[in-house]
Steps between C-alpha positions, in 0.01 A plus 500: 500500500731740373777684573578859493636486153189345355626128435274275610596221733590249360627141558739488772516886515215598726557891508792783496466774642660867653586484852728742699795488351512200244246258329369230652446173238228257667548117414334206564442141468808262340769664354759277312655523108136445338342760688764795519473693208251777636669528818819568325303762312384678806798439687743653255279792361480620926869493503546657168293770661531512872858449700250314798274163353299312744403180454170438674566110555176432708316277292808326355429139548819343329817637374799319301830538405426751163272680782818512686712611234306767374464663847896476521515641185298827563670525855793645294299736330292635712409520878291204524303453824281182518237522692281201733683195335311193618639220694611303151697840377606565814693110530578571093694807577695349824582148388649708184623763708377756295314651861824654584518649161133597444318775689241286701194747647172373728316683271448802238499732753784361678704514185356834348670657860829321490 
């Protein structure tokens, strides 16, 4: 698959692509220190060039604390919107409390129209 830039994807980068107004960065499978560098790469190049990044989170199956700490870290950069967090990113983000910082969305759509 690829997204609309051309870059295949990769790893725990699925695809990136255009949507309304922002880019949407779609994730999957187990995301901790070992496993972040290509998000990171997606992640940051959307914000360097969009002011909205969604995070497509559907197929996210695990998330730890340098998951954590790199969406945290782009929340003050950008307008970060994550999108369909699954049950274990969903208890991540509240027993953390980052849900009341984060911009939690049901899904792309939902968060595309916030």
């Amino acid at each position: 698959m690829t997204g609309t830039d051309g870059a295949p994807g990769d790893g725990v980068v699925k695809d990136s692509y255009l949507a309304g107004p922002g880019r949407v960065v779609v994730a999957r499978g187990e995301l901790d220190q070992d496993t972040l560098v290509s998000l990171e790469e997606a992640l940051t190049a959307a914000a360097d060039r969009h002011e909205l990044v969604v995070l497509d989170a559907t197929s996210i199956t695990f998330g730890d604390s340098s998951f954590l700490n790199l969406l945290l870290r782009l929340h003050r950069h950008t307008t970060l919107r994550i999108a369909a967090p699954g049950e274990q990113l969903r208890r991540l983000f509240a027993l953390t409390g980052a849900d009341t910082v984060l911009s939690l969305h049901a899904s792309v759509q939902d968060a595309l129209g916030a």
